[in-house]
ZAMARGU-4260 file (C-alpha; in steps of 0.2 Angstrom, whole numbers, plus 5000, padded with zeros to 4 digits):
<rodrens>
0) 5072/5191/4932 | 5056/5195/4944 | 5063/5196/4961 | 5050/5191/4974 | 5040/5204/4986
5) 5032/5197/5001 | 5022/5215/5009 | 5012/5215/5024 | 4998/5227/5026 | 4994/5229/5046
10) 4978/5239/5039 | 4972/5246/5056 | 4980/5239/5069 | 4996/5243/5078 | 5004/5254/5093
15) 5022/5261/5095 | 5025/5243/5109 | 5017/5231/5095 | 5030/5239/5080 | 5043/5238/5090
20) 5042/5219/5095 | 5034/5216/5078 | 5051/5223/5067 | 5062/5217/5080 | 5055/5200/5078
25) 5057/5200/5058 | 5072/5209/5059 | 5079/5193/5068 | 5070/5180/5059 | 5073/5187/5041
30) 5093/5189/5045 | 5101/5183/5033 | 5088/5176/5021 | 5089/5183/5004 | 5080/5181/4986
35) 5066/5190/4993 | 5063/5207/4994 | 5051/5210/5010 | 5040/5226/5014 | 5028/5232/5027
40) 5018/5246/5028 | 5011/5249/5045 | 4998/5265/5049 | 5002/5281/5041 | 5005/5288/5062
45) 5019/5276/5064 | 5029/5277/5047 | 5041/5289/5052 | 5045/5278/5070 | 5045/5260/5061
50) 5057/5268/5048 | 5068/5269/5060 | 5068/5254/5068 | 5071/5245/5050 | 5086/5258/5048
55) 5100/5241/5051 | 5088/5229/5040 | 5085/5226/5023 | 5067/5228/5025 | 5056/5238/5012
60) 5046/5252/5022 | 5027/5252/5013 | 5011/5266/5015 | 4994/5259/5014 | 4986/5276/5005
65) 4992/5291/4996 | 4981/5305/4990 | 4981/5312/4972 | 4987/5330/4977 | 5004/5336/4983
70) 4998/5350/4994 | 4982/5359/4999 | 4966/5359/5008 | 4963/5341/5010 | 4962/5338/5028
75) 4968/5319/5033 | 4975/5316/5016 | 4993/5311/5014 | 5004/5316/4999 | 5016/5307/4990
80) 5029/5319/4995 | 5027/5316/5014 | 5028/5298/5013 | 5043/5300/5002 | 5052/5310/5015
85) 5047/5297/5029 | 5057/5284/5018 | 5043/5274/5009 | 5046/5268/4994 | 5030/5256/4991
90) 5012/5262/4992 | 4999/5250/4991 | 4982/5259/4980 | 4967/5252/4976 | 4963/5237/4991
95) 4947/5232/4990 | 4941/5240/5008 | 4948/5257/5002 | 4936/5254/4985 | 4921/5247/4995
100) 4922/5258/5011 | 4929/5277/5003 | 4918/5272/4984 | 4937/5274/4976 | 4933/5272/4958
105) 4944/5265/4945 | 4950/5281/4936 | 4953/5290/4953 | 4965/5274/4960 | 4974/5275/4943
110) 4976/5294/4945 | 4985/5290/4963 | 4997/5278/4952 | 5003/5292/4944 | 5005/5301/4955
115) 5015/5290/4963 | 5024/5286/4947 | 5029/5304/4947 | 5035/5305/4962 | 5047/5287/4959
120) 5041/5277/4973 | 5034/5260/4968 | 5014/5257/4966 | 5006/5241/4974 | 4989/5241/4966
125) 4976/5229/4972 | 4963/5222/4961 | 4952/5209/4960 | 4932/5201/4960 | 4919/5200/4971
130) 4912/5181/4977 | 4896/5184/4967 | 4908/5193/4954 | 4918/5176/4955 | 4901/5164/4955
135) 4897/5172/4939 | 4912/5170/4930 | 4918/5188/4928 | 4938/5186/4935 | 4946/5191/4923
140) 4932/5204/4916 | 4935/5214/4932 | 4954/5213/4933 | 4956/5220/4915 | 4945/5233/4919
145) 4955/5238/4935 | 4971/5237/4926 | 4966/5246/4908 | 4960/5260/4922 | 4979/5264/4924
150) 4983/5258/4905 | 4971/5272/4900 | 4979/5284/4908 | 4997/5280/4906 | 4998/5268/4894
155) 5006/5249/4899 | 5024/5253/4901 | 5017/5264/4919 | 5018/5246/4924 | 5037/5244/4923
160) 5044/5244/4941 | 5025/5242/4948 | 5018/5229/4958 | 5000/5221/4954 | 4990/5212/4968
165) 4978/5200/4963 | 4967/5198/4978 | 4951/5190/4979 | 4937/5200/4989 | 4930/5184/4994
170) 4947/5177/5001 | 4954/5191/5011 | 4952/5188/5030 | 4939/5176/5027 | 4951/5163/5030
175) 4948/5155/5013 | 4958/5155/4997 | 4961/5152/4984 | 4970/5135/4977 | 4987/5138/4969
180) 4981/5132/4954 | 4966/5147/4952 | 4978/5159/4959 | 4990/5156/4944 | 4978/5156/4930
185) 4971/5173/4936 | 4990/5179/4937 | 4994/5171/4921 | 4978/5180/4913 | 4984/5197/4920
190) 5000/5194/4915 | 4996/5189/4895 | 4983/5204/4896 | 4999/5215/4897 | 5009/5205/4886
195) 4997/5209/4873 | 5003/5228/4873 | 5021/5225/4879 | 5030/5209/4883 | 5045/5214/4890
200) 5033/5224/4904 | 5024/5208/4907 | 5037/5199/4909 | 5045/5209/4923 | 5032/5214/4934
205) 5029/5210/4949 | 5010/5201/4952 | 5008/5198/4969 | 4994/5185/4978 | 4984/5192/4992
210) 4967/5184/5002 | 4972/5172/5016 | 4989/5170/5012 | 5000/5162/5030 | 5010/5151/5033
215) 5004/5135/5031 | 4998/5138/5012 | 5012/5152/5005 | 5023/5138/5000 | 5013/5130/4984
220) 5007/5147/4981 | 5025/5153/4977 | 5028/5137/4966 | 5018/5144/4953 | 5027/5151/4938
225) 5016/5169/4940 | 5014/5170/4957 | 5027/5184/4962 | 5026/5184/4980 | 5011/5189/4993
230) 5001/5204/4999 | 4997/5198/5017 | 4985/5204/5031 | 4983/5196/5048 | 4997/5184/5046
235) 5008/5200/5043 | 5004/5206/5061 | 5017/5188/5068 | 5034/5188/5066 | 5033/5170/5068
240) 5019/5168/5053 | 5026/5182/5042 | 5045/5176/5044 | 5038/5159/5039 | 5031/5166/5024
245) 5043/5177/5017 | 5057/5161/5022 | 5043/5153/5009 | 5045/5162/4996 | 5063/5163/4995
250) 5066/5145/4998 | 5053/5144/4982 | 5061/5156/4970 | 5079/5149/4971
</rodrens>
């Protein structure tokens, strides 16, 4: 049985003042719920102080970047090593603003999955369509090709104890999103495009929504059959919104 991950990216924002009242506000608000696992991942600078402020929680400590080398000369870069030792175990690869903003191709995100895979800590990779990508009608074109990247690679069964992110480009921090009923056939189309190769690996990994997700729409999003939880951005940033969310999705999976 899937079990439920509700992850919020801060992307770039945060201080050491702003984690500490964030975690001690979900560390409060999440006691005691379970069914759900929950992950954050806050600025590579502050991984090391917000792991230990989640050392008496249950919460899941997340990176939003890891570089394909181990060691080197690759000033600024982050190994998979590193962010092991800090404690995270989740890494999200592949977000949409690190593929538009760094040009990360497909073949170099799937070669930072493996390099997470070989390390054992758990891959979060984000895929998804443009608007004009969308308009045109190539959804599911462009999250084939994003997945068969790391397929290529790896072969299908990299995906077991992985985490896919469907999120649209033209739903994330525009405020719109998309209806459950869209989310779940993309999330059922990614997850019968894996069933094709290996079933069983279809049917336990985790797919993720992501693009507008708060509180007021996570609820019908997680009644749907394929959608395994949510990626969230500026919603993730409240205790108050994200508590609500994750409460979301653990009232829906029971």
């Amino acid at each position: 049985m899937r079990k439920t991950l509700v992850m919020g990216n801060w992307k770039l924002n945060g201080s050491k003042a702003m984690a500490l009242d964030l975690v001690t506000g979900l560390s409060n608000q999440l006691a005691g719920v379970s069914g759900c696992d929950v992950a954050i991942a806050p600025p590579v600078v502050y991984l090391d102080y917000v792991q230990k402020l989640l050392a008496n929680s249950n919460i899941i400590l997340g990176a939003q970047n890891v570089d394909t080398h181990l060691s080197g000369a690759y000033t600024g870069d982050i190994s998979a090593e590193m962010l092991k030792e800090v404690g995270a175990t989740h890494v999200i690869i592949g977000h949409s603003e690190r593929r538009t903003y760094h040009k990360e191709s497909d073949k170099f995100i799937a070669e930072k999955f493996a390099v997470l895979k070989e390390n054992n800590l758990v891959p979060v990779l984000c895929i998804g369509e443009t608007e004009a990508e969308n308009e045109a009608g190539q959804t599911e074109a462009v999250c084939a090709k994003q997945i068969n990247a790391v397929i290529d690679l790896l072969g299908v069964q990299a995906f077991n104890n992985a985490v896919i992110a469907y999120e649209p480009i033209w739903a994330i921090g525009t405020g719109k999103s998309a209806t459950p009923a869209q989310a779940q056939a993309v999330h059922k189309f990614i997850r019968d495009h894996i069933a094709k190769l290996d079933a069983n690996v279809a049917k336990q990994v985790v797919i993720q929504y992501g693009g507008s997700v708060n509180d007021k729409n996570a609820a019908e999003l997680f009644a749907q059959p394929d959608i395994d939880g949510a990626l969230v951005g500026g919603a993730s940033l409240k205790a108050d919104a994200f508590a609500a969310i994750v409460k979301a999705a653990a009232h829906a999976k029971k």
